[in-house]
N, C-alpha and C positions, 0 to 999 in steps of 0.2 A: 177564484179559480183562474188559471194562467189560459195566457194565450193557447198554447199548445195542450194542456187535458180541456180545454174547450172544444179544440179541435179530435182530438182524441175519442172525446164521449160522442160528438156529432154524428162521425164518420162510425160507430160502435152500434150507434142508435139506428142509422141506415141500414146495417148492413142487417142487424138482426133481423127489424122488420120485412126486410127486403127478402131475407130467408127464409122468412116464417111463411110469409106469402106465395113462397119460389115452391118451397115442399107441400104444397097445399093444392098447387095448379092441376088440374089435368094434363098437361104437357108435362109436366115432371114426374106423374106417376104414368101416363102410357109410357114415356120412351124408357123411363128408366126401367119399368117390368122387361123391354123389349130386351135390354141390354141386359140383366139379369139371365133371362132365360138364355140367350146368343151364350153369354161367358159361361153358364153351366153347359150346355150342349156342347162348348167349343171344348171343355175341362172333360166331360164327357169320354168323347172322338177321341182329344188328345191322352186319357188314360187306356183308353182303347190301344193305339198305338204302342204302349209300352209291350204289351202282350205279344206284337207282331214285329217284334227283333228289327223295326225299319233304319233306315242308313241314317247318320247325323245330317245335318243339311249344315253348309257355311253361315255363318251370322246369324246359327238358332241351336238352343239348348242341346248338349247331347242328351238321346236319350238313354243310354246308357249310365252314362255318369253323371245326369245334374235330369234324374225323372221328375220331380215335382217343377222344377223350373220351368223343363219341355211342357208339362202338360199345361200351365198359365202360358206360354208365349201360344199355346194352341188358341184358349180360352181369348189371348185379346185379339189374334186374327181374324176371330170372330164377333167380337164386341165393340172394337176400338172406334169401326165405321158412324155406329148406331151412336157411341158416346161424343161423339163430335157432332151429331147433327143435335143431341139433348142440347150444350153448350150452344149452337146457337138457336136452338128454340128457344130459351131459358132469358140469352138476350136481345133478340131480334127486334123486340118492341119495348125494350127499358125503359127508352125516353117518351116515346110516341106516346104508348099505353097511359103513361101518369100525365099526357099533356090531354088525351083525351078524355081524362076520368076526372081532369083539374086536379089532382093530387099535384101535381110539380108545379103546379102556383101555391097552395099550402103550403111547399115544403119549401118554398124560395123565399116565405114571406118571412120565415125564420132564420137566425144570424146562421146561416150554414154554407159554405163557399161548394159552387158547382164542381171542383175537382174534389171534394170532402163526396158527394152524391155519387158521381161518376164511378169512385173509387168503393166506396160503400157496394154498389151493387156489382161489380165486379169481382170484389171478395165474395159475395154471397153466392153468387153465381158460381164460382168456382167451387165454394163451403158445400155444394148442393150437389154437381154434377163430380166434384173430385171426391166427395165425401163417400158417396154411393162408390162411386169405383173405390177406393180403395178398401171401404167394409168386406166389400164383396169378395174384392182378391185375397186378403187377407182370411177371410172366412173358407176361400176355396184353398192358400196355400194351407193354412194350418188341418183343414178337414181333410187334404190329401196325405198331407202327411203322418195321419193317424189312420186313414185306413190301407194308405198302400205300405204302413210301416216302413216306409222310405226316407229318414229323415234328410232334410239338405244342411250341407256344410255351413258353417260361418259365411264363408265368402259368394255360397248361395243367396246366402238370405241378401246380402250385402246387395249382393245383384239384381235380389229382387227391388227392394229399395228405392235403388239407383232407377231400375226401369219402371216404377211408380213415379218418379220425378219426373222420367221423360213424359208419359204421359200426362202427369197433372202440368207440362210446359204447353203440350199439343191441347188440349182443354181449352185451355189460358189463351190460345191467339183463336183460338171459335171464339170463345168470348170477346175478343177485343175484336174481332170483324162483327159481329151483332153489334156492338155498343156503338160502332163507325156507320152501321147501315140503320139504326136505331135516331142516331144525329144528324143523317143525309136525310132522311122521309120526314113525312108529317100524319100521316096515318097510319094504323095499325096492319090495314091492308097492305098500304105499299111498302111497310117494314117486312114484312109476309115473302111479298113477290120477289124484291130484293134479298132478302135472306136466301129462297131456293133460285133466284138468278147468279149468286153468287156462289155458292155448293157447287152447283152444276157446272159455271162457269172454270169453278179450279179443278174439276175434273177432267174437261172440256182442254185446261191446257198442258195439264199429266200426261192424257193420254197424244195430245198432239205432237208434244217434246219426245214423247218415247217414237212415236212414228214420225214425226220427222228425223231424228237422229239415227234411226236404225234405217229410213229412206237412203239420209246421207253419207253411210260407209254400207251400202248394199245387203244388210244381213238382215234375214226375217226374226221374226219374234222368237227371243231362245228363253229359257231359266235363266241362265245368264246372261240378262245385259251390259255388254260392256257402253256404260256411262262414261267413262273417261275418254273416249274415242268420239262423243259426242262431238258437232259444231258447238258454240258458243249459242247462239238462237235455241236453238233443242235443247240446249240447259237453262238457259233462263226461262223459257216454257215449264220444264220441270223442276224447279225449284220456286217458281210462284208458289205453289202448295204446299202449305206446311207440314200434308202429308206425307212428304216428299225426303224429310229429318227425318221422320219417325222415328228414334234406332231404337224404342223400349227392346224389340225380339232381342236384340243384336248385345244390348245392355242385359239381359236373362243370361246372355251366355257368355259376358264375363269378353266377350271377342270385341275388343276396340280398335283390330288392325284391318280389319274389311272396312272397304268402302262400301259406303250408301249413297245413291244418285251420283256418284262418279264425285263423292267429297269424303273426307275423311272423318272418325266420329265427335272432335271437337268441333270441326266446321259447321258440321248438320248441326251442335246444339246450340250452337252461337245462333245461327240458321232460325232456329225454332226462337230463341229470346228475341231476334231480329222481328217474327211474323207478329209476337205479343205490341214490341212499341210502335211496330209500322203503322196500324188501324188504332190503337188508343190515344197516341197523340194527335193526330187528327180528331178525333171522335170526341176530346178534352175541349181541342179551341172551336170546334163546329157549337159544341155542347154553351158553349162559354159565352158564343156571338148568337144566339141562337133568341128569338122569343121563346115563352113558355106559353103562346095560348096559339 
């Protein structure tokens, strides 16, 4: 067997068990029922809306003309938050966990390279919390679309796609900030407290970027925030969060000429692949230099 399906089966063998294990947790089945239920209630409301002739809004489905699209960008308004705290429950204690359980001496003691593990559980993680979402969506677009007998166009569906991508990208950097704060601790606990220190913390500088930017050109909170008027400080505040790219809503509707955080929509996904390497490459040579006991 070669170098490389050596390395293939390794990283194969990881990732399944690491799956198998991931869907089995308690923390994969609370958050993911929680997110379930948020995206049917949000699918819900959002087909509610259709009934109540309400106005298009900018950078979101019409409901007019793309109804089943509108009713999912409803559905992830309200799931999207809960799906990013699963991604990093799922890895907050990757590495800790299997150093406390002695599993990640077992698993070093066999020819398997730490960016082969790393990576392994990062697919699975992703296989876990991106899989659920996408079932889901997919179950709620085709079930809307049978009973509101509303079918969506080609370039609907297209769009839905596309704003499944965005989101399994926003997933993907929860994930590599757990696998970074996973490699920084050494306990389960203090993978814990870190994981909700840092949540809270990129909330903490969302909302300070948006108040101080709207401090600094004198305007109180509107629907429309003009982002591009920001200082330079107030956006770097708000673009620490990778919540901050988000543009799935903005990708349902097919609209790529609105800005998002005062950036354009290939900026924001660069943006978003920028949040995924920023914390895994760290979190690879932490991992790398790191004891296992």
């Amino acid at each position: 067997m070669s170098e490389f399906s050596e390395s293939s089966y390794a990283f194969l063998t990881v990732a399944q068990k690491e799956f198998q294990s991931t869907i089995r947790t308690k923390r994969f089945l609370v958050f993911g029922i929680i997110f379930v239920l948020l995206a049917l209630i949000g699918a819900y409301y959002g087909n509610a809306d259709l009934a109540r002739s309400i106005s298009p809004t900018s950078g979101a489905p019409n409901p007019a003309t793309q109804p089943v699209n509108y009713v999912i960008s409803v559905a992830y308004s309200y799931s999207q938050v809960i799906l990013t705290i699963l991604a990093l429950a799922l890895s907050y204690d990757a590495l800790t966990r299997e150093r406390s359980e002695r599993t990640l001496v077992q698993l070093l003691m066999r020819p398997i390279r730490r960016s082969t593990i790393l990576l392994g559980k990062f697919v699975a993680y992703l296989a876990a919390a991106g899989g659920l979402f996408v079932g889901i969506t997919l179950v709620l677009y085709i079930g809307l679309s049978l009973i509101t007998q509303k079918f969506p166009s080609s370039s609907d569906v297209g769009y839905l796609f596309l704003s499944m991508g965005i989101i399994l990208l926003y997933v993907m950097s929860f994930i590599a900030i757990g696998l970074l704060i996973s490699s920084l601790t050494r306990t389960s606990l203090d993978s814990l407290l870190g994981a909700v220190f840092v949540w809270i913390l990129l909330l903490i500088f969302t909302y300070a970027g948006v108040a101080l930017g709207l401090g600094a050109i004198n305007l109180s909170a509107t629907s429309e925030i003009p982002y591009t008027a920001f200082p330079g400080y107030a956006k770097i505040l708000l673009w620490i969060n990778p919540g901050s790219h988000n543009v799935a809503i903005q990708s349902l509707a097919g609209d790529f000429s609105k800005l998002t955080s005062g950036l354009n929509y290939a900026a924001n996904v660069i943006l978003l692949v920028v949040s995924i390497v920023v914390p895994l490459l760290p979190a690879y040579y932490l991992f790398k230099r790191s004891d296992v006991v």
